[in-house]
N, C-alpha and C positions, 0 to 999 in steps of 0.2 A: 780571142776577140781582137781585131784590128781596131786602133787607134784614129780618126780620122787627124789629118792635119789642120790646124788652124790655117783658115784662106789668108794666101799673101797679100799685103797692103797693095793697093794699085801706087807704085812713086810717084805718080804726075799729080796727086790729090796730095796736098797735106793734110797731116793726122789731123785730128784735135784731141788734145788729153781729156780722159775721163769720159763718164755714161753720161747718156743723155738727160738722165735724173739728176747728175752731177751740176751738168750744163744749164739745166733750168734750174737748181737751186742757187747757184752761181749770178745767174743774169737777174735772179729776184723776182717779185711779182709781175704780173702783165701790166699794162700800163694800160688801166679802164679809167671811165671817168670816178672821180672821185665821192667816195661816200659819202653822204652829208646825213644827218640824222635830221629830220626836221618835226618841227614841233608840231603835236594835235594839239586842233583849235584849242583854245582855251576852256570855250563854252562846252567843248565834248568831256574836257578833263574836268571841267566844275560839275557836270552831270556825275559822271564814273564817280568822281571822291564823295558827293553827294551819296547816292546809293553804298558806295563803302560803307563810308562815319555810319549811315542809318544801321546798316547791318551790323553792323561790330556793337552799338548803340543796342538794339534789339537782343542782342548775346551776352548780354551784360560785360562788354569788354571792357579793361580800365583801364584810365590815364592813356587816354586816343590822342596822337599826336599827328598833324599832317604836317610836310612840311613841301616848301616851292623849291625843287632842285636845280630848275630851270638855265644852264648857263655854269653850274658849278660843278653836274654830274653827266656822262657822256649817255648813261647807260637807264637812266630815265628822268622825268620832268619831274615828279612828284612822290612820296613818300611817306608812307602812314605808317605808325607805328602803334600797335599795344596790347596791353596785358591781357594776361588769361587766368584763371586761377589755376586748372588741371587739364593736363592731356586730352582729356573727353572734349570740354568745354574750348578749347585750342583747334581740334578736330574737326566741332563742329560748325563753329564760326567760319573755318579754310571752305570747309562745305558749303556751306549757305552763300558766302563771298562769292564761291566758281558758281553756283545754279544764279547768284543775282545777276553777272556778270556778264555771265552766256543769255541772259533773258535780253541785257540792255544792248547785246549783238556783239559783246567780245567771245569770238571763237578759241583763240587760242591763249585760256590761262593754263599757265604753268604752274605745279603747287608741290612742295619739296619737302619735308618732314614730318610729315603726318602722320608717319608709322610709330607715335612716341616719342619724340625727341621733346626738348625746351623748346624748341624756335622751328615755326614752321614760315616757307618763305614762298608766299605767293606774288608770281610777276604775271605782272596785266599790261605788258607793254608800257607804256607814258607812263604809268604806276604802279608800285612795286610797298608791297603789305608786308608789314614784318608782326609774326606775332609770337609772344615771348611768354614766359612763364617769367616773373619777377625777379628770379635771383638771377637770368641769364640777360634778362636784358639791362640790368643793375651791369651785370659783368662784362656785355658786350659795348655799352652805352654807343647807342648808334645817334643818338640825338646831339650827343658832345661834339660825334664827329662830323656829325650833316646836318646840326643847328645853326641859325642865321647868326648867334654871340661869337662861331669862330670865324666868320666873315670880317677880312681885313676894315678898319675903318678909314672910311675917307675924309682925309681933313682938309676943309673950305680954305682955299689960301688966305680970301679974304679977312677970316678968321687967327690967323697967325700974327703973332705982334709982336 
């Protein structure tokens, strides 16, 4: 077997080091316009949490928490949180949430541990479901961390003396 030779560089071109996968990891993203995340209507997200609460409400879910992420969270507006008593009844709630949800014309929920796990995590886009079995969300405590009491306070200058 004959070897072919590597083709000689033309000299009038200079190199450039590295591949071209190099190159473009190098120069960084393309420069598009910027992403902005913007907010559904209000009225759309008071409808969706509406039919939520009722459904979680009708499954006997407990200790239903919603909360307004609006401005503090990149990755959605709104926030529900609650308890289940067992796997089944956790399962069933995830289910009845995607068939309410798909009826009120969200195509694409996502729903992630429903194979038995504590914590199954339904995203609805602008809202995102958390549902727990007690000792997990005891241990996850998501409301400590995306409740409005850890929201810095603002002190009225006026107020100062």
């Amino acid at each position: 077997m004959r070897k072919r030779a590597a083709p000689k560089a033309d000299p009038t071109v200079p190199a450039s080091p590295g591949t071209p996968r190099k190159k473009a990891a190098a120069a960084g993203p393309k420069k598009t316009a910027e992403r902005v995340r913007e907010r559904a209507a209000p009225s759309r997200l008071d409808q969706l949490q509406t039919i939520i609460l009722a459904s979680l409400e009708d499954d006997k879910a407990e200790n239903i928490v919603a909360l307004d992420l609006y401005g503090r969270a990149a990755f959605t507006d709104r926030m529900v949180i609650a308890t289940g008593l067992a796997d089944r009844q956790i399962a069933a709630m995830a289910t009845h949430l995607e068939e309410k949800l798909e009826e009120a014309g969200l195509k694409r929920v996502q729903i992630e541990g429903t194979g038995g796990s504590d914590w199954v995590l339904i995203d609805a886009g602008d809202i995102v479901i958390h549902l727990f079995k007690a000792e997990a969300r005891e241990m996850y405590g998501l409301e400590r961390m995306w409740g409005p009491d850890l929201d810095e306070a603002t002190v009225d200058p006026s107020e100062e003396g």
